[in-house]
C-alpha positions in Angstrom: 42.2 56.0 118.3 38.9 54.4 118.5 37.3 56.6 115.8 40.5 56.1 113.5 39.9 52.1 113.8 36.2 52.9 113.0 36.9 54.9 109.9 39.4 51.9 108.7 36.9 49.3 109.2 34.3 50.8 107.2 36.8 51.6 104.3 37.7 48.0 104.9 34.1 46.8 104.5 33.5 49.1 101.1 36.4 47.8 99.7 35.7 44.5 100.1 32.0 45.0 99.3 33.3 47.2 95.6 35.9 44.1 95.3 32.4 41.8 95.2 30.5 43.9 93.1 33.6 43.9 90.2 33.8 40.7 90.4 29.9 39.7 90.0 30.6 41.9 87.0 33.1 40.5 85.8 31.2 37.1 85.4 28.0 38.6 84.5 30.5 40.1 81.2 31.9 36.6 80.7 29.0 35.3 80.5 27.1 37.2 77.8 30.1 37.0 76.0 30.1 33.1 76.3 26.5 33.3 74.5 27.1 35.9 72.0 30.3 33.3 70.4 27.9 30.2 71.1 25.3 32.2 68.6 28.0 33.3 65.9 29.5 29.8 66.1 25.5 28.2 65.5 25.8 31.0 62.3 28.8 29.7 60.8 28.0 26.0 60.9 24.6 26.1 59.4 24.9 29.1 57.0 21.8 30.7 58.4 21.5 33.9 60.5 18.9 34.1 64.1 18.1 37.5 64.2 19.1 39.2 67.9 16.0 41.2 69.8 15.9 43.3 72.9 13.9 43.2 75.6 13.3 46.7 76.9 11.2 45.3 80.2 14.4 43.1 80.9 17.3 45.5 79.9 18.8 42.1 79.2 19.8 41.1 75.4 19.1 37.6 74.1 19.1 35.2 70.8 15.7 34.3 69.4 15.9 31.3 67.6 13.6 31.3 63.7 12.9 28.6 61.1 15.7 28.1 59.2 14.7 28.8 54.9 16.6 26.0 53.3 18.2 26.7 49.6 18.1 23.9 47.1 21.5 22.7 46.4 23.1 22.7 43.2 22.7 18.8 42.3 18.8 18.7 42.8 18.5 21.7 40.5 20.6 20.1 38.1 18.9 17.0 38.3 15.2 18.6 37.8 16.7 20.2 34.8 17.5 16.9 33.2 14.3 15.6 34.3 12.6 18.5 32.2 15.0 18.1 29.3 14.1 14.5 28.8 10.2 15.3 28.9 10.7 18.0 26.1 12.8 15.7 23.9 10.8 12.1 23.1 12.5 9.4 21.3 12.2 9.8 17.3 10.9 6.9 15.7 13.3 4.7 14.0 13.3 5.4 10.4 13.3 2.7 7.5 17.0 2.3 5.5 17.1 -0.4 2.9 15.3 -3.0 1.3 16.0 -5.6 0.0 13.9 -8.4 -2.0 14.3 -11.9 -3.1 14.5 -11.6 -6.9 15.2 -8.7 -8.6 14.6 -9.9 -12.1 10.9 -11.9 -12.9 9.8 -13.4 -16.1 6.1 -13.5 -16.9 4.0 -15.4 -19.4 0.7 -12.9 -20.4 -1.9 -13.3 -17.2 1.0 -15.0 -14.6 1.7 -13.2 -11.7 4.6 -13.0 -9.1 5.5 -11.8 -5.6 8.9 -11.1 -4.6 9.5 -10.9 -0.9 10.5 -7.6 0.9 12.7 -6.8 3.5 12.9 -3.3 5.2 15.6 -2.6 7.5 16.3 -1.9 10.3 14.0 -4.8 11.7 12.5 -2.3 14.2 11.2 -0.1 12.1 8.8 1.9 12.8 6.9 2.2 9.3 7.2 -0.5 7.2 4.7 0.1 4.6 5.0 -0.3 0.9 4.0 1.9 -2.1 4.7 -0.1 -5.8 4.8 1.3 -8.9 4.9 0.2 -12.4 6.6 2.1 -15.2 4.2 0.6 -18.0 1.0 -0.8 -16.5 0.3 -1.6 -20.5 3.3 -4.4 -20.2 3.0 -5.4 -16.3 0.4 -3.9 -13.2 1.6 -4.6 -9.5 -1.3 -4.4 -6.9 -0.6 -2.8 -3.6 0.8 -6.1 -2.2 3.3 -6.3 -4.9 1.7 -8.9 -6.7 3.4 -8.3 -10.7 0.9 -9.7 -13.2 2.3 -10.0 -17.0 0.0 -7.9 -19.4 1.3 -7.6 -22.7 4.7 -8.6 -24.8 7.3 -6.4 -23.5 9.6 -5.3 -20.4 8.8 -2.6 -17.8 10.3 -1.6 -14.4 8.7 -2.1 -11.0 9.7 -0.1 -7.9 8.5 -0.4 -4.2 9.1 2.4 -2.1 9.1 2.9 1.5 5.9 4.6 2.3 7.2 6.5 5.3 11.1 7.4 3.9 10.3 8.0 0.3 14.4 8.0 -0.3 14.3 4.2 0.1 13.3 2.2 -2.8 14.3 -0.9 -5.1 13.1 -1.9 -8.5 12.4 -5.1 -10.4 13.1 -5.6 -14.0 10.3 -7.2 -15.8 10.4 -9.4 -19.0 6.9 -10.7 -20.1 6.7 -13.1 -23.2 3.7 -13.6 -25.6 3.0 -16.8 -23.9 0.0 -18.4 -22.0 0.0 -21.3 -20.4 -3.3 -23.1 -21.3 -2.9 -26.7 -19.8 -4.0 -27.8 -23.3 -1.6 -29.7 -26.0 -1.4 -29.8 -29.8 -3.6 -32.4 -31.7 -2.2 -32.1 -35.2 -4.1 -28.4 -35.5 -2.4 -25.6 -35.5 -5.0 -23.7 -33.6 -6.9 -23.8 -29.8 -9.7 -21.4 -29.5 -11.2 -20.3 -26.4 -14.5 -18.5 -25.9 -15.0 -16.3 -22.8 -18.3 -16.1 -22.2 -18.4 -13.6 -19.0 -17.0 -11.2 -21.6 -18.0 -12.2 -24.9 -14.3 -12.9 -26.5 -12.9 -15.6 -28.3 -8.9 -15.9 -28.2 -6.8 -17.9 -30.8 -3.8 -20.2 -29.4 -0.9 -21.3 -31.0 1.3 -24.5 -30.2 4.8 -23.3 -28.9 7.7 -25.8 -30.0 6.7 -28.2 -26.9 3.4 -28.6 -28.1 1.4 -26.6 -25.9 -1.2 -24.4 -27.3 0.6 -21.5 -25.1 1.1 -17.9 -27.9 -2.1 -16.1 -28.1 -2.2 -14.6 -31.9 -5.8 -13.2 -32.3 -8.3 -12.0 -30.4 -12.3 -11.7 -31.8 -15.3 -9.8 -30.2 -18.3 -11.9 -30.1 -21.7 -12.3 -29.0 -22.8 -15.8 -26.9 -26.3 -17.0 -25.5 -27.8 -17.8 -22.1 -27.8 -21.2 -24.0 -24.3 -21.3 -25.0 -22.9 -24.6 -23.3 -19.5 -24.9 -20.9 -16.6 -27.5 -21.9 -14.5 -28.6 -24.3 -15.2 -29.3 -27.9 -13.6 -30.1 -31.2 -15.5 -28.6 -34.4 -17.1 -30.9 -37.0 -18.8 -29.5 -40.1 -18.4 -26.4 -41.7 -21.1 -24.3 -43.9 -20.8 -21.4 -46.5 -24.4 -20.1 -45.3 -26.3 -22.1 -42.7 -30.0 -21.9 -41.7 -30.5 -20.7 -38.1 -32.7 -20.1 -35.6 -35.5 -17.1 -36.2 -35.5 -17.7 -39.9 -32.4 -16.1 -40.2 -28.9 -17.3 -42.2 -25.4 -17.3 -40.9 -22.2 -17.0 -43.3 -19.6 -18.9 -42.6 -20.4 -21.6 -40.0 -18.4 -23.7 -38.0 -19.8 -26.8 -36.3 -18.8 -26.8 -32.3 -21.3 -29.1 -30.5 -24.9 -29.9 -31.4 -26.7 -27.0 -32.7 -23.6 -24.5 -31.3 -21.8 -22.9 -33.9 -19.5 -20.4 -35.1 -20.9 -17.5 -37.6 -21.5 -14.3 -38.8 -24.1 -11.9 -37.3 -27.7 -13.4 -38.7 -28.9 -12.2 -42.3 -32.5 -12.1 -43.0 -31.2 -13.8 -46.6 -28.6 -15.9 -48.0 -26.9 -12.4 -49.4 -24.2 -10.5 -48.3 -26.9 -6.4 -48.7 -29.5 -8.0 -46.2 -27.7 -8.1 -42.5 -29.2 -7.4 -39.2 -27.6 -4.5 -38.3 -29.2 -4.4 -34.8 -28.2 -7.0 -34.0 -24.7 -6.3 -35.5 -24.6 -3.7 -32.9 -25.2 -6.1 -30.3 -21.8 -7.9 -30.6 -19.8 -7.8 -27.4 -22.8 -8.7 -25.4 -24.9 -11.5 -24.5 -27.2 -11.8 -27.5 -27.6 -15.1 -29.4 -29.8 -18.0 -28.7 -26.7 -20.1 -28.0 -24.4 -20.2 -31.1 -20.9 -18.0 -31.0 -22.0 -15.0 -33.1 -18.7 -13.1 -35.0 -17.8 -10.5 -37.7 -18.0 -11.9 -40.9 -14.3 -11.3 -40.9 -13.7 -13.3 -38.1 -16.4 -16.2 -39.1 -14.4 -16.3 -42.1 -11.0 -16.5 -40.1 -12.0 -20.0 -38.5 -13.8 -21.0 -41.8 -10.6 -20.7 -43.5 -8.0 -21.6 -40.6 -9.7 -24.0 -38.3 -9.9 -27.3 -39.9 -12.6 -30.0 -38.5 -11.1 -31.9 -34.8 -9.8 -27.9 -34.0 -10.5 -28.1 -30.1 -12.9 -25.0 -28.6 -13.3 -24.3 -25.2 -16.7 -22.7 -23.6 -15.9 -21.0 -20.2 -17.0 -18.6 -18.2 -13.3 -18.2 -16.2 -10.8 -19.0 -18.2 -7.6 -19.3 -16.4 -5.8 -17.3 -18.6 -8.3 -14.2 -19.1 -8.4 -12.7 -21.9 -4.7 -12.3 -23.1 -5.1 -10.1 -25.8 -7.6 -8.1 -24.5 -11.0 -7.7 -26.7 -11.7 -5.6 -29.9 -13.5 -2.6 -29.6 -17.3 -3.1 -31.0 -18.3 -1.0 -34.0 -21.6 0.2 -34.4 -24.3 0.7 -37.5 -26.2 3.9 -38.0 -30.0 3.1 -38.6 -29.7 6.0 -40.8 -26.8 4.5 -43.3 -27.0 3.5 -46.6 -24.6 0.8 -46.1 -26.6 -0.6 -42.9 -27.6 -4.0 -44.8 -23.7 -4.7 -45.2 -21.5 -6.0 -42.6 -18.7 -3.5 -42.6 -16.1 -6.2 -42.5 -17.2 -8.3 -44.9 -14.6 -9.1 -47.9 -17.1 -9.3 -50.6 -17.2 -7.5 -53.8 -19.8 -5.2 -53.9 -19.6 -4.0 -50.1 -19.7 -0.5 -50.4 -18.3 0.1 -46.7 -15.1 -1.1 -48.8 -15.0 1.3 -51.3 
């Protein structure tokens, strides 16, 4: 009996004792399976995986833990995109696209000048420069600021283009009339005469219907002095041949101021063969001792046209310029027969005539 109690007891004890050690097993399972869904549940919330090692000294697995590599999102790389776009792509500058001006019809008298006003738009703008163009600088010129200056008798167009959009322009019809305004009104003479000294030309004015000696109707090469005076005259006497200085003759004379006259290039005679041709061929310069030297033509001209009180003015800067521009000079060979003749002289007998 004893020994059957025995032999129970001990099968009790191993019972219990395998009961135990199935249950500490048991947990020990639970709980590696608590930490294995506590890792895939850290996976799924922050998209990154933690590698798993195993630790042959331990026999044990566990969950190492690494440095989580971060991926840009999808708005920051579409807002560094942008960011690149706009550095490729700089604003264009704004272009010109009209312009517009504040007359676009002008008038001129010979030697007056105007100045429209110009408007480019849009008023930011980048370039707003100006190119101007005439279509017959022989009527009308236009400097580079627009300024339109009259020339001649006649009408012309002027454009002003935008310098940096060429297909932007607008023009100005120009009318310029054989008129000068000279300040200075009709005494009974038909004729005002005005000597520019700074370039040896004498211009021939005639009185419009107000009065004024405005209409330029001849022009005359000439030759003054380093004596010849400045101001305002009205001629006096008049001489078919007059003695001059140098022991020399002038046809044709015209009295201006004291010793200043009008006349033909000097002649070493009182006849028409016996002319100085060098100094002839000096007209256009600054050559005589004072007087206003001229072709016998143009001596002549004044001789016959400008009666005695005919006003002459002596200037260096006239006002008006020299509206009809000056006549080309014409030379003498030393080596022509004709060379004692003064080619424009009407006398019979000239042989430069015939």
């Amino acid at each position: 009996m004893e020994g059957r109690k025995s032999k129970k007891t001990w099968l009790g004890i191993l019972s219990v004792t395998l009961a135990v050690l199935l249950l500490i097993c048991g947990v020990t399972a639970c709980a590696s399976q608590g930490e294995v869904g506590e890792t895939s549940s850290r996976v799924a919330s922050s998209g990154t995986v933690e590698p798993v090692s195993s630790s042959a000294e331990s026999g044990s697995s566990q969950v190492e833990p690494v440095s989580e590599v971060s991926q840009p999102s999808e708005a920051s790389q579409v807002s560094e995109t942008s960011q690149v776009s706009e550095v490729s792509q700089p604003a264009q500058p704004v272009q010109v696209t009209g312009i517009t001006l504040t007359t676009y019809a002008v008038t001129l008298n010979l030697g007056q000048s105007q100045m429209p006003i110009v408007t480019m738009t849009p008023a930011d703008a980048a370039d707003k420069g100006e190119i101007w163009t005439s279509s017959d600088p022989s009527v009308a010129t236009v400097d580079s600021l627009g300024r339109i200056t009259g020339v001649a008798a006649g009408s012309c167009t002027v454009t002003v283009t935008s310098a940096s959009n060429p297909a932007v322009s607008a023009a100005v019809a120009v009318t310029v009339n054989n008129r000068v305004s000279t300040g200075v009104y009709s005494n009974g003479n038909p004729y005002y005469l005005v000597v520019n000294k700074s370039t040896n030309t004498v211009t021939v004015y005639q009185a419009d219907s107000t009065g004024e000696y405005c209409i330029p109707v001849k022009s005359m090469i000439c030759s003054c002095g380093n004596g010849t005076p400045s101001g305002t005259y009205t001629t006096t006497d008049q001489y078919r041949w007059r003695y001059l200085v140098g022991d020399v003759y002038g046809q044709y004379a015209t009295r201006i101021t004291g010793h200043i006259l009008f006349h033909s290039v000097p002649y070493l005679r009182q006849s028409e063969d016996s002319l100085q041709y060098e100094e002839y061929n000096k007209l256009g310069t600054t050559a005589s001792h004072g007087c206003i030297r001229l072709t016998v033509a143009d001596s002549l001209w004044i001789y016959q046209n400008c009666p005695s009180g005919t006003k002459v003015a002596l200037t260096s800067r006239p006002s008006m310029g020299d509206p009809l521009g000056r006549p080309a000079a014409q030379t003498i060979s030393a080596d022509s027969p004709n060379r004692g003749w003064d080619p424009t002289d009407p006398a019979e007998g000239n042989p430069w005539r015939t």
